[in-house]
Structures are given as structure tokens and as C-alpha cells.
VONU-620744 format. One record per residue (C-alpha): x, z, y. Coordinates in steps of 0.2 Angstrom, whole numbers, padded with zeros to 4 digits, always signed. Example, Ala and Ser with C-alpha at 12.3 -4.5 7.8 and 13.67 -1.06 7.14 Angstrom:
BEGIN
+0062+0039-0022;+0068+0036-0005;
***
This chain:
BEGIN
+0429-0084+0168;+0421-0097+0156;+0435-0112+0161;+0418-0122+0162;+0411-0131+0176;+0397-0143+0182;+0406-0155+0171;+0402-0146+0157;+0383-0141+0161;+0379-0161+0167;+0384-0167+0148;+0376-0154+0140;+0360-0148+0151;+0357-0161+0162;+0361-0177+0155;+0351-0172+0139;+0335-0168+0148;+0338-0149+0143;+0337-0143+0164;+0321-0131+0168;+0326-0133+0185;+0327-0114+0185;+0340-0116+0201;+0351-0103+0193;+0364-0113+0194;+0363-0116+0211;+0361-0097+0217;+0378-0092+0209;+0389-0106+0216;+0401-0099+0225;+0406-0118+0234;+0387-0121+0238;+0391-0136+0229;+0375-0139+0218;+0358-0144+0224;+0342-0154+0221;+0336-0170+0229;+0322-0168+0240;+0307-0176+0234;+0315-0178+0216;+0310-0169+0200;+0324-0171+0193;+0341-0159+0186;+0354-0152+0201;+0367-0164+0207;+0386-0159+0214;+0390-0163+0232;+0407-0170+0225;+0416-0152+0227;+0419-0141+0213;+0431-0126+0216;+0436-0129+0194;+0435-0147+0194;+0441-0153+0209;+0457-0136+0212;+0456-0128+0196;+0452-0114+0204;+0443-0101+0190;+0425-0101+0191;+0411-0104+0179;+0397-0097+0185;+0387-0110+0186;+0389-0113+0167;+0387-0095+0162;+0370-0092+0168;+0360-0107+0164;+0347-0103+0152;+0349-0120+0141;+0366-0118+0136;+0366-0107+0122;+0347-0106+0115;+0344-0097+0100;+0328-0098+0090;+0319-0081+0089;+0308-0076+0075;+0298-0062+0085;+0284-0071+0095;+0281-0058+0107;+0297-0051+0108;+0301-0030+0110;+0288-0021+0122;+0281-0004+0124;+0264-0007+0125;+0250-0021+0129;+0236-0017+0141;+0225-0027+0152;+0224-0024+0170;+0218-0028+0185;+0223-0025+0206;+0214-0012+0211;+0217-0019+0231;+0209-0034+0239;+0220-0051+0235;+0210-0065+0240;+0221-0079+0232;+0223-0069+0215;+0225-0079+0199;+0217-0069+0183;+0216-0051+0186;+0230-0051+0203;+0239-0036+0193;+0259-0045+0196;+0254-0047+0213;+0247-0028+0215;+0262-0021+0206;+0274-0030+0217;+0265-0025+0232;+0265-0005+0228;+0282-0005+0226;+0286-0014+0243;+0278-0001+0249;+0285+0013+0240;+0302+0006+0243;+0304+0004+0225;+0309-0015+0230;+0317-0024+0244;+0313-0041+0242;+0303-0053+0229;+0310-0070+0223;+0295-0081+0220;+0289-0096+0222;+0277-0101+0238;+0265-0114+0240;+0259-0124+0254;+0239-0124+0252;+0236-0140+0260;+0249-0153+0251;+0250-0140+0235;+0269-0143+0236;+0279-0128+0231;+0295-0119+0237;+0307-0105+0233;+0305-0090+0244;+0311-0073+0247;+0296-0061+0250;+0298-0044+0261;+0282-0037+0263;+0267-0032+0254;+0256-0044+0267;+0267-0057+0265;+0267-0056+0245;+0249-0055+0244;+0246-0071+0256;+0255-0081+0242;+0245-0075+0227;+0240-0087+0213;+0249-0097+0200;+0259-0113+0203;+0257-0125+0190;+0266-0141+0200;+0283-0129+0199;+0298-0142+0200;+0309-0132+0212;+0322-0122+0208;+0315-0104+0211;+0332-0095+0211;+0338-0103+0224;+0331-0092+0233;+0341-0077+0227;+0356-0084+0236;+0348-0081+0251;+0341-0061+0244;+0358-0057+0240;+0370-0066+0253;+0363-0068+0267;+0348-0052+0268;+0358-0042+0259;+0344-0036+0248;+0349-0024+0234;+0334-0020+0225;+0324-0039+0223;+0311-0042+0210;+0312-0059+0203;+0294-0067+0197;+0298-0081+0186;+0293-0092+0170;+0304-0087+0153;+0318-0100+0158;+0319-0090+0175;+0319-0074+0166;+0334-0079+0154;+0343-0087+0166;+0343-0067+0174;+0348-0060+0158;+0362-0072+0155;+0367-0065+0174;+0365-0047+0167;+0377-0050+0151;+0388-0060+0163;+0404-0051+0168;+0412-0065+0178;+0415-0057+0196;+0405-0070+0204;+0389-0069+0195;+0389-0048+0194;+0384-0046+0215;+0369-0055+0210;+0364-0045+0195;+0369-0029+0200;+0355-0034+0216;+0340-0038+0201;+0330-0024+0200;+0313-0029+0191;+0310-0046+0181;+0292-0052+0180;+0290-0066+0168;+0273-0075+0168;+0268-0084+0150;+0272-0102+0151;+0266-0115+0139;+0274-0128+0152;+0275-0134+0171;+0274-0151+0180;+0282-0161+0191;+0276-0158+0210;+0275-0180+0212;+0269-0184+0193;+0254-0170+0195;+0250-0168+0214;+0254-0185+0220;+0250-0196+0204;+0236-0189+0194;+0226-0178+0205;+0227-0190+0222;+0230-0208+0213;+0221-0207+0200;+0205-0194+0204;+0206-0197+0221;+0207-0177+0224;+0217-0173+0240;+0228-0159+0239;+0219-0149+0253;+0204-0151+0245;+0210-0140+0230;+0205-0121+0229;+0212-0116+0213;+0220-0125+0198;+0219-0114+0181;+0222-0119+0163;+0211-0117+0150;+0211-0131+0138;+0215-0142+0152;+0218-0141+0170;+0202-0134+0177;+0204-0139+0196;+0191-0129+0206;+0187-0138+0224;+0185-0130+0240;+0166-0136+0241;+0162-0125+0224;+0163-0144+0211;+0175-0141+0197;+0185-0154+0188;+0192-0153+0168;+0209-0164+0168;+0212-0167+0149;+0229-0159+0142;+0230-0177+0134;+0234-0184+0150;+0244-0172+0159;+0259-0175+0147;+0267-0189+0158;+0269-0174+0171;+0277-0161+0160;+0295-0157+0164;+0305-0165+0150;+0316-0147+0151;+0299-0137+0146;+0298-0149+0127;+0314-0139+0122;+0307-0120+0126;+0299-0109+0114;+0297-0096+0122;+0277-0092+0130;+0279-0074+0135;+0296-0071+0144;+0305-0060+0132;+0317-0058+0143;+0306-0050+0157;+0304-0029+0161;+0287-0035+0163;+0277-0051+0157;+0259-0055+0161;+0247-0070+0159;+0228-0073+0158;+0230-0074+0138;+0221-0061+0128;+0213-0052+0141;+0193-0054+0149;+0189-0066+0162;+0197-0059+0180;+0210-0046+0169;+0230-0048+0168;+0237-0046+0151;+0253-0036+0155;+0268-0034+0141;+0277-0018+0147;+0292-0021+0138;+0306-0008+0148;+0308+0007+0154;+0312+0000+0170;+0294-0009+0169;+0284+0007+0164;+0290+0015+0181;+0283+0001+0189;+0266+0000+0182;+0264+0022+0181;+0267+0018+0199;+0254+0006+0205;+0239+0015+0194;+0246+0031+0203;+0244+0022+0221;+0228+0014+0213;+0234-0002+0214;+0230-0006+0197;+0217-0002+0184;+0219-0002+0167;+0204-0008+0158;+0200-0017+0140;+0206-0023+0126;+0219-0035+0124;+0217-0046+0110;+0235-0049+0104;+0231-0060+0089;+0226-0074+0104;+0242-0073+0112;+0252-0072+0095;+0243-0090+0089;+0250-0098+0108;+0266-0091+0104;+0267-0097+0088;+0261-0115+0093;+0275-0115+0107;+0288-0106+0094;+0284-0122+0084;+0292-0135+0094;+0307-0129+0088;+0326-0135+0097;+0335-0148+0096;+0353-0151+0092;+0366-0156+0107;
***
């Protein structure tokens, strides 16, 4: 047990704009005392109730696995792996962003067995508004393909649910680098409350992440207010060199990265992290073809995985992968640099 409690983590994560909004916090509370206001981007808040604050009962865990308390500058951009290939989902996902291979993965081991249950983020596709779910089936999973660039709520919120309630024991997580720390720091935790959730993590997916936006600022202000875009009217949202917003009659619009900064989560100006060093498994659209998935393999863990979707022909492997492209990102995100508390 730390001996710290929300206390601690409001002074030095969220009053300091540090949060990611992970929602790690919020999973390992034992009190169910932490949460995030609807319709706010914002950091969690207490419900008044802390079991350390308020009866100095030991606890902690809130502290012990958020990803901004403790952040260390790295010096290897890419982090450890095994390899680098390019892939691409050798089933049908009609909703798949770049080559579907995550989403292909994580379907051939629901099937297999491999998994019981993946903690992701879901979207509605009429008002592009985006929640934390638990997924239990291949179907299910591949329904909710694509990327989710409006990402303000907390995705392990979810794995509260996984673990307590659905009594999963063999979950996949697929989450950005702070998602993907915020599980290691549950891995190298040995307080009692955090290990029945890391002992139930099987398989980390992290996606590259340059940074996410607010749900209100990017949805509601600059797509509907300002370019009279209606959320239902949007097929796909990609970047590349801007927000390329692709609409369900076929016309495409360019959003500047320029004007996109009054969206970005003020959490996301602190990470330096674009591939999810943390992850088994880390993929993005970076340094691969159009319509391919870059995957970092960086586990054993996450070889068994990938071996076992191109054995179910799941996924293909195809291409290069031009590592010097996703080296140059990662150096321009390495560069932002931490601040001190």
C-alpha cells in the first residue's frame, strides 16, 4: 500500500493538466469513489468518499496505477520488440482503419479462446460520441472497427466491469500509450487491490498516438459549428497531415492540424510516447502502404498471438515497413519533452 490517495493524484495529475483520462484510476477503486462528468472533458472527480482520506483505511490504488505520476524520459523511440512487419486482415471488416490487422488479431483469438473479453473503446456512428466497452465476441468486435480520434472517455473503466462483474480472466486491453502504461504500472503493482486486475490482463494492444481530442471541442465545436459537418454524416476520420474527414456521400474534407489544437487533450502535451512501449503489441498506419497495419511485436506473449491469426489466415503479412518514418514521428513526439511537477 502506497499511503497515497486521490488527494495526492488531484495535486499532482489532475490539478496540473497531467490526466490522459486513461480511467485507470477509476477501474481499481475499490469504493467506486472516482468518476468523470458526463459531457465533460475534463480529469475524474471523488464522490466525497475515500476509504484512505476519509477512514484511513490502507488503499492506494488509485495512485499506484496512473500513468502520470512517475514519468520517465526514454531514450529508445521505439522501444524493445522482436520484429516489425506489415499486415493486413485477411477476413472481411467493413469498418477497418488502415489494414484492420488489431481488429483481425483480436477476433481469431476470441474465437480460439485465446481471450475472453476485449476492453476497447466503442463509438456511436451517428453522434461520433465514444464509450468504454467490454467486447465478447468476434462479431461484436469487428462491428466496432476503426479508430477513435474524439477519445475523452476513460477506457479502463471498463475493465472494472471485465473483471468484477463478468468475471473475465483472460481480457485484452486495446489502448493508446497512457492506457498501455497505466496496465504496466498494474503489472509491477503488488498492492492486493490492483493484482485481481492484472492477474485478468492477458494481451496489450497499444495503438501509436501522436494525440487525442476532446469529444465537445472536435465533434460538437469544429466539425458541427464551425464546417457545418453533422456527426452522422461522417464515414471515416483519418490523419494524415490533418484530419482528413471522409463523408458518407464520397466528398472529403482536410481539417488543418493548425486548427485542431484547441481540441487536443491538455494531458496528451506532456506524453512522448507514439508507439506504446509498454504494449505486447503496437500497431498504427505509420510506415506501412496504404490499406496495411504496421505491427511492433514486442512479446512473446504478442508473437503467439500474431503466429496465430496467420495460422487461422486471419492476417497476412505483406511489405515492407519503413521504420525510418515512424523513427522521425517518434522523435518529433519524444521531443516535447516533460515538465517538472
Amino acid at each position: 500500500m502506497s499511503g497515497k490517495s486521490y488527494n495526492d493524484l488531484r495535486r499532482e495529475v489532475w490539478e496540473t493538466d497531467r490526466c490522459s483520462g486513461c480511467g485507470a484510476c477509476i477501474a481499481v477503486c475499490p469504493a467506486d469513489a472516482l468518476f468523470f462528468p458526463p459531457e465533460e472533458d475534463g480529469h475524474p472527480q471523488n464522490r466525497s468518499y475515500c476509504k484512505e482520506a476519509t477512514d484511513e483505511v490502507p488503499c492506494g490504488a488509485c495512485y499506484e496505477v496512473c500513468p502520470r505520476v512517475k514519468m520517465i524520459q526514454r531514450q529508445d523511440l521505439l522501444g524493445n520488440y522482436h520484429s516489425i512487419v506489415s499486415a493486413r486482415a485477411g477476413i472481411d471488416i467493413p469498418y477497418r482503419q488502415s489494414g484492420g490487422a488489431v481488429t483481425a488479431i483480436l477476433a481469431d483469438a476470441l474465437d480460439n479462446g485465446m481471450i475472453d473479453g476485449v476492453v476497447t473503446v466503442a463509438e456511436d456512428r451517428f453522434t461520433l460520441k465514444p464509450q468504454s466497452v467490454l467486447i465478447t465476441s468476434s462479431g461484436e468486435l469487428i462491428g466496432h472497427a476503426g479508430s477513435r480520434y474524439a477519445w475523452w472517455v476513460p477506457l479502463l473503466a471498463a475493465l472494472k466491469t471485465a473483471v468484477l462483474e463478468k468475471k473475465c480472466r483472460k481480457i485484452a486491453i486495446i489502448g493508446l500509450p497512457c492506457v498501455t502504461e497505466a496496465v504496466a504500472e498494474m503489472k509491477a503493482s503488488e498492492n492486493d487491490l490492483v493484482r485481481p486486475f492484472a492477474r485478468s490482463i492477458r494481451l496489450v494492444f497499444g495503438l501509436f498516438c501522436t494525440e487525442t481530442f476532446d469529444y465537445n471541442h472536435l465533434v460538437q465545436g469544429i466539425l458541427t459549428r464551425k464546417y457545418q459537418i453533422q456527426p452522422h454524416d461522417i464515414g471515416k476520420l483519418d490523419m494524415k497531415k490533418g484530419l482528413v474527414v471522409t463523408k458518407t456521400d464520397g466528398e472529403t474534407l482536410t481539417i488543418p492540424l493548425k486548427e485542431l489544437n484547441e481540441a487536443v487533450r491538455p494531458g496528451c502535451r506532456i506524453c512522448t510516447d507514439l508507439t506504446a512501449r509498454s504494449a505486447d503489441i503496437s500497431a498504427g498506419a505509420v510506415g506501412s502502404a496504404p490499406g496495411y497495419t504496421t505491427l511492433i511485436i514486442r512479446s512473446g506473449v504478442g508473437e503467439a498471438y500474431v503466429q496465430s491469426a496467420i495460422t487461422s489466415g486471419a492476417v497476412l503479412i505483406e511489405g515492407d515497413v519503413d521504420e525510418k518514418a515512424i523513427e522521425s514521428l517518434a522523435a518529433k513526439k519524444a521531443a516535447r519533452g516533460i515538465p517538472k511537477k
